[in-house]
C-alpha positions in Angstrom: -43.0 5.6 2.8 -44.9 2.3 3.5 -48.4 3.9 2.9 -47.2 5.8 -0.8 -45.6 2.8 -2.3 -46.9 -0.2 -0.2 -45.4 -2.9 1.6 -43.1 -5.3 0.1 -44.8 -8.5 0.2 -43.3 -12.0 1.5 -42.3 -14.6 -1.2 -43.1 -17.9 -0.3 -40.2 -20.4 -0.8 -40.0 -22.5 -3.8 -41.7 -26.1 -3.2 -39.2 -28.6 -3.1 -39.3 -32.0 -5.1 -40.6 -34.0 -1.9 -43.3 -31.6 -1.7 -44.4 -31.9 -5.4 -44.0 -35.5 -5.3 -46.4 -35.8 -1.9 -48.9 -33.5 -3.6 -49.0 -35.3 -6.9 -49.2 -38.1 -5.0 -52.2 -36.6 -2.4 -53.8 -36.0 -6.2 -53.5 -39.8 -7.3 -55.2 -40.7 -4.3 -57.8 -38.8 -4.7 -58.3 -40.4 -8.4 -58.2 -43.6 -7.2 -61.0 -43.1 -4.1 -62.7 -42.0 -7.3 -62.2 -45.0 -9.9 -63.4 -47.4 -6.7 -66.3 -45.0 -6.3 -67.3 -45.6 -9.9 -66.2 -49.2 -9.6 -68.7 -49.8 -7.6 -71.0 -48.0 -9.1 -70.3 -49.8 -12.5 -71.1 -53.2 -10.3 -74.2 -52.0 -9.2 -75.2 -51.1 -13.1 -74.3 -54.4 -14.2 -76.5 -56.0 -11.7 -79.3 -54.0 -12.8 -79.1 -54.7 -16.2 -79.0 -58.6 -15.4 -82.3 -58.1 -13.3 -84.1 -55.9 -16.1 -86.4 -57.3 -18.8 -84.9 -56.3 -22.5 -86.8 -53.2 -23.6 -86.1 -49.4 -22.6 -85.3 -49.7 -19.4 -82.1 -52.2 -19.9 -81.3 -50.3 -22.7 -81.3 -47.0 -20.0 -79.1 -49.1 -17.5 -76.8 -49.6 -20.1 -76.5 -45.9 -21.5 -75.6 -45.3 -17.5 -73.1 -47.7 -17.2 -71.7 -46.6 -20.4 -71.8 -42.8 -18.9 -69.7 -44.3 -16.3 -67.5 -46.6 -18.0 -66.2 -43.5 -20.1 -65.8 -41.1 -16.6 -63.9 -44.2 -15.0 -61.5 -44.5 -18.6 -61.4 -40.3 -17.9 -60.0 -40.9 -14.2 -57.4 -43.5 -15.4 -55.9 -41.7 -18.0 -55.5 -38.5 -15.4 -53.9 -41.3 -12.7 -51.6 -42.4 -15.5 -50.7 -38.6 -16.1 -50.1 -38.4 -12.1 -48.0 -41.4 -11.9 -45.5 -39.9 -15.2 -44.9 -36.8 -13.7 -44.5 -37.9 -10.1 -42.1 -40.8 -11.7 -40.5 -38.1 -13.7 -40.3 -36.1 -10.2 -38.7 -39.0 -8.8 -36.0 -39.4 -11.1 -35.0 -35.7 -11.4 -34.3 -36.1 -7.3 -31.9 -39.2 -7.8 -30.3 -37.2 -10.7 -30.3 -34.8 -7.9 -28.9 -36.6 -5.4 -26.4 -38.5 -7.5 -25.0 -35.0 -8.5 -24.5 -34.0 -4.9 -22.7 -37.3 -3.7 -20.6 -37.5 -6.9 -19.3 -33.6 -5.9 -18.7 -34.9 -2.2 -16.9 -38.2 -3.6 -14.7 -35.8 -6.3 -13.9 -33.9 -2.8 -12.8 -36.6 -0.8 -10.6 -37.7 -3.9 -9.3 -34.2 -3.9 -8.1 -34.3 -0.4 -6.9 -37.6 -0.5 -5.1 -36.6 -3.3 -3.1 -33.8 -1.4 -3.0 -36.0 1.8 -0.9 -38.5 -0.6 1.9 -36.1 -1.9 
């Protein structure tokens, strides 16, 4: 039967919260190695166009820099993205959590309760 219809293939478990929260925030990492990348690439443009005499090739240094000013503005709008949704991440978790110590708390009330009368 396995070779007519095929083998019924293995479902990988649901990620949990932690685990989207780590990789979103493996991700944000990664953008931020990447804004000091082009930090310090945006330094070595400005020192450049202090050392260059005005005429094309300032105006060349500055088109770079410009280039990437507008990558680095690209990077920090994604981290700001990142940083929602693992914030958001975060808060559905306490919501989470909350929910499952108010349900042990209504339980302990309940047997309280019995133990009373």
């Amino acid at each position: 039967m396995k070779r007519l219809f095929g083998k019924k293939k293995e479902v990988a478990p649901p990620p949990t919260l932690d685990d989207a929260t780590g990789s979103l925030e493996k991700r944000g990492d990664g953008v931020d190695a990447k804004i000091k990348k082009l930090d310090l690439e945006l330094a070595r443009h400005r020192e450049i166009i202090k050392k260059a005499r005005p005429g094309p090739a300032r105006d060349a240094a500055k088109r770079r820099a410009l280039q990437v000013l507008k990558q680095k503005r690209l990077y920090e709008n994604q981290r700001e993205q990142l940083y929602n949704q693992q914030f958001n991440l975060e808060q559905v978790g306490f919501a989470t959590q909350t929910a499952k110590e108010t349900v042990v708390q209504v339980e302990a009330m309940r047997a309280a309760n019995k133990g009373a009368f």
